[in-house]
N, C-alpha and C positions, 0 to 999 in steps of 0.2 A: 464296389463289389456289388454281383445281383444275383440275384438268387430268380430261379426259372425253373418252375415243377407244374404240371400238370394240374388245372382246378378241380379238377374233383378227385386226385389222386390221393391213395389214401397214406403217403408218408410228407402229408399236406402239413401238419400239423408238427410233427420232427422240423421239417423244413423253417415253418414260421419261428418255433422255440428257438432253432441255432439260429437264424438270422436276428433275433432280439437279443441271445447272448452274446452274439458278438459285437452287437451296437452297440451294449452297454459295455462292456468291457475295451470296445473303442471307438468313442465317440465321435472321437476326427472323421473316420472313415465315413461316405456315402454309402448308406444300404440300399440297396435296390429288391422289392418286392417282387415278381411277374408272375402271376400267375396267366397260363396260357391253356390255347385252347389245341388240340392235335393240329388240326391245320397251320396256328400260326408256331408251334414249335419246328413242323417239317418248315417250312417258309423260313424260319432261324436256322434251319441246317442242325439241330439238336436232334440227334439218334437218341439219346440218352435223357431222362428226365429223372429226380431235378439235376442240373447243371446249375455248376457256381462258376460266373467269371468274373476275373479279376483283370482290369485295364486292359478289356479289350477280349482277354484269353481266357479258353476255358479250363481252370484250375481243378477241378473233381465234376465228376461224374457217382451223382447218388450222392448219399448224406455222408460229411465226412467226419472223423470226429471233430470237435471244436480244439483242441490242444493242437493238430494237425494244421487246421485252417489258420489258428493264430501264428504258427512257425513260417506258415506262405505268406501270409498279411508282412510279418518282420521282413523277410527276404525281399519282397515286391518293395520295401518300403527300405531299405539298402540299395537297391537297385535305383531307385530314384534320388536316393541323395547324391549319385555316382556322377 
């Protein structure tokens, strides 16, 4: 999973907190930090910052809550046992 928000955005710091709760809460999973600069988000094709994607796809737009993103983490992780 990666998490990609703007660096000097100021829901910089929401961003970092949920991406350390849900490392801790799963630690199998790869975090991915980015923090980005305008130029290289439009270059990613992200309208929307922060963006959370998960293999590959973008799974929310903006902060989403963590019981949410745990229920997508489950489903993506059903979806590969398949």
């Amino acid at each position: 999973m990666d998490f990609y928000f703007h660096d000097s955005c100021l829901s910089r710091q929401s961003v970092l907190l949920l991406a350390r709760d849900i490392q801790q809460d799963c630690p199998a999973w790869h975090i991915g930090i980015h923090p980005l600069r305008e130029y290289e988000a439009t270059a990613l094709g992200f309208h929307v910052l922060p963006t959370i994607v998960m293999n590959g796809s973008t799974v929310a737009a903006g902060i989403p809550r963590k019981d949410w993103l745990l229920r997508k983490m489950k489903e993506c992780e059903e979806v590969d046992r398949r």
